[in-house]
C-alpha positions in Angstrom: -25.6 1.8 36.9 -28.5 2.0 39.3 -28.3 -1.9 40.3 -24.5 -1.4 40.5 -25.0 0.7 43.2 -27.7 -1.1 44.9 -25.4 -4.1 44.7 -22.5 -1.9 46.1 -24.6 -0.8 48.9 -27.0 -3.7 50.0 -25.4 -4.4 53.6 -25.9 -0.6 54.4 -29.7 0.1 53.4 -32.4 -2.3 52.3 -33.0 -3.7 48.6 -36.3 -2.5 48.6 -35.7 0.9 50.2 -33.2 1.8 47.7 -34.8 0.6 44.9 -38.0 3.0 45.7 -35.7 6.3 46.3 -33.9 5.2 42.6 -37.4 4.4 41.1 -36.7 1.0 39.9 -38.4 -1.9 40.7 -36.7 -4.4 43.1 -37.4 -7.6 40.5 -35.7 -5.7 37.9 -32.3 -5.4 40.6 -32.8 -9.6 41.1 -32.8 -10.4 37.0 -30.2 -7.9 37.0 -28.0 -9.6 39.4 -28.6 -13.6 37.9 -27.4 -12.1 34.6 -26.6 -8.6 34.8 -26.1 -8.0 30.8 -28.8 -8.6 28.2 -28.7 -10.6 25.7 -28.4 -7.6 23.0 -25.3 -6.6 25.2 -23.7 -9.6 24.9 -24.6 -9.8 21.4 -23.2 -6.0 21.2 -19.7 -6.9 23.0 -19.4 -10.3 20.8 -19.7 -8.2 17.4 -17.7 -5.2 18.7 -14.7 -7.7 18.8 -15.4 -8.5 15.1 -15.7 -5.5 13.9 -12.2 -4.3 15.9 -10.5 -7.2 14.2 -11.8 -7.0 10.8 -11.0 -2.6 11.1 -7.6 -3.9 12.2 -7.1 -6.7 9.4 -8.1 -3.6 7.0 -5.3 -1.4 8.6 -7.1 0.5 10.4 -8.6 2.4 7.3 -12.2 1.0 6.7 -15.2 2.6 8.0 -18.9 1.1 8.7 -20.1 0.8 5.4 -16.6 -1.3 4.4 -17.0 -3.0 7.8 -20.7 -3.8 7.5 -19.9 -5.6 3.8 -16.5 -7.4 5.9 -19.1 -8.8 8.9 -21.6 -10.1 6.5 -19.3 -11.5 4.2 -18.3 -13.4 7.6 -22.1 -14.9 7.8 -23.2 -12.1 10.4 -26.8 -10.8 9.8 -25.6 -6.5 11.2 -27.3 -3.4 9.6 -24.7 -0.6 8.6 -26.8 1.8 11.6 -25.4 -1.1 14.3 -21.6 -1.3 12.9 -21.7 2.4 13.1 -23.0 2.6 16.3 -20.7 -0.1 17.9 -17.9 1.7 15.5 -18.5 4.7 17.5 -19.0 3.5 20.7 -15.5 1.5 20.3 -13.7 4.5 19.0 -13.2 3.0 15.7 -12.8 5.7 12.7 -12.3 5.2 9.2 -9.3 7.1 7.7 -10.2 9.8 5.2 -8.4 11.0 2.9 -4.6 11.5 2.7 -3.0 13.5 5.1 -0.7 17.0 3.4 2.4 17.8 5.6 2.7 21.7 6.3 4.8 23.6 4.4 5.4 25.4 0.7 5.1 23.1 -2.5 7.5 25.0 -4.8 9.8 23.8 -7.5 10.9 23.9 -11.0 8.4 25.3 -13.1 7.0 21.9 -15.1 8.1 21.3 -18.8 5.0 20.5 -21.1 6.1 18.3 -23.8 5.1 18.7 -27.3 1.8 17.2 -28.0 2.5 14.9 -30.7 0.2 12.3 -31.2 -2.9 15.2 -31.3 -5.1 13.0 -29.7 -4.3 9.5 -32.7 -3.9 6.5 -30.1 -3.7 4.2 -33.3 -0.1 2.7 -34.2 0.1 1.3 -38.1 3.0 -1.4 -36.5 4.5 -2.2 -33.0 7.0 -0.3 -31.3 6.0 2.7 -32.7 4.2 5.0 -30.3 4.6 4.3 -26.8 2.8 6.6 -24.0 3.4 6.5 -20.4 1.6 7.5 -17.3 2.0 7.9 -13.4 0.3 7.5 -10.7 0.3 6.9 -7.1 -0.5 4.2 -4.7 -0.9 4.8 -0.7 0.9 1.8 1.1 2.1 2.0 5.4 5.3 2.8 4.6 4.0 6.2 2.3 3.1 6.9 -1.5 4.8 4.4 -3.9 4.8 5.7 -7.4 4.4 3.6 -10.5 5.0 4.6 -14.2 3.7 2.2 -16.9 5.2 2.1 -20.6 2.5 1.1 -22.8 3.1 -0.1 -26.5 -0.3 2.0 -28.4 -0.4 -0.5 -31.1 -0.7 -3.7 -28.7 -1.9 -2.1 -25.7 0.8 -4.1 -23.6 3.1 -3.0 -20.9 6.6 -2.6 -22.2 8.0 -1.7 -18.9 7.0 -0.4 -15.6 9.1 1.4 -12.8 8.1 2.3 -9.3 9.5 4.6 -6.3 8.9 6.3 -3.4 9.9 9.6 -5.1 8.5 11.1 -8.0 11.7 12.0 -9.9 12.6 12.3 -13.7 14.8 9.0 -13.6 11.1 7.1 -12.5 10.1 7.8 -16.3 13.1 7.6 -17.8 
């Protein structure tokens, strides 16, 4: 900043003068001006880049540590304290968590089913018990839900269904 101005202002006051009256020394200004960023600046700006792209190949959701495993895996030799730091300095966040939208959750009071199996996940013969669960998986277009039918006695999927609701015809 200081040899920016000097720079600016050289044809109005002397190199020397203003480099007393800023306390730095004038050779400092001349290395300055033959290259005026270090090579750890360079080497800062260069990486900065690969981080950006690898947080934007990740969708914008990783965060140092996940970006620190992505630049090494890409033969750079970074500590996580210098992706966070350039992270930072570049404006690049991880996303946490999931994001609620305002407003009241109410519904239908749910329907426990009758616990039938009391804790036995053993099947004598196939197609006999099946058991089911859902869950949810966080994609760019939203939540995408996914039920699984699971045959207890082989412990293969019998079917699946997913979709971007969580309705009663997603089990069925």
């Amino acid at each position: 900043m200081k040899y920016a101005f000097i720079r600016a202002h050289r044809e109005e006051f002397g190199v020397r003068a203003m480099c007393r009256v800023l306390r730095v020394h004038f050779s400092g200004f001349y290395a300055w001006l033959k290259e005026p960023l270090s090579h750890r600046a360079l080497e800062d700006a260069r990486q900065t880049e690969l981080i950006r792209q690898a947080w934007a190949d990740s969708g914008k959701v990783y965060g140092y540590r996940k970006l620190t495993d992505d630049m090494r895996d890409q033969g750079e030799s970074i500590s996580e304290n210098r992706v966070a730091r350039l992270a930072s300095l570049a404006g690049i966040v991880a996303q946490v968590g999931y994001k609620r939208r305002p407003g009241q959750y109410r519904g239908k009071p749910a329907i426990v089913a009758e616990n039938r199996l009391e804790q036995k996940f053993e099947a004598p013969r196939p197609d006999q018990v099946w058991v089911t669960n859902i869950t949810y998986i966080k994609t760019h277009e939203g939540l995408l839900y996914l039920c699984v039918v699971i045959d207890l006695f082989s412990r293969r999927v019998v079917g699946w269904s997913a979709q971007s609701r969580m309705t009663t015809d997603l089990a069925l």
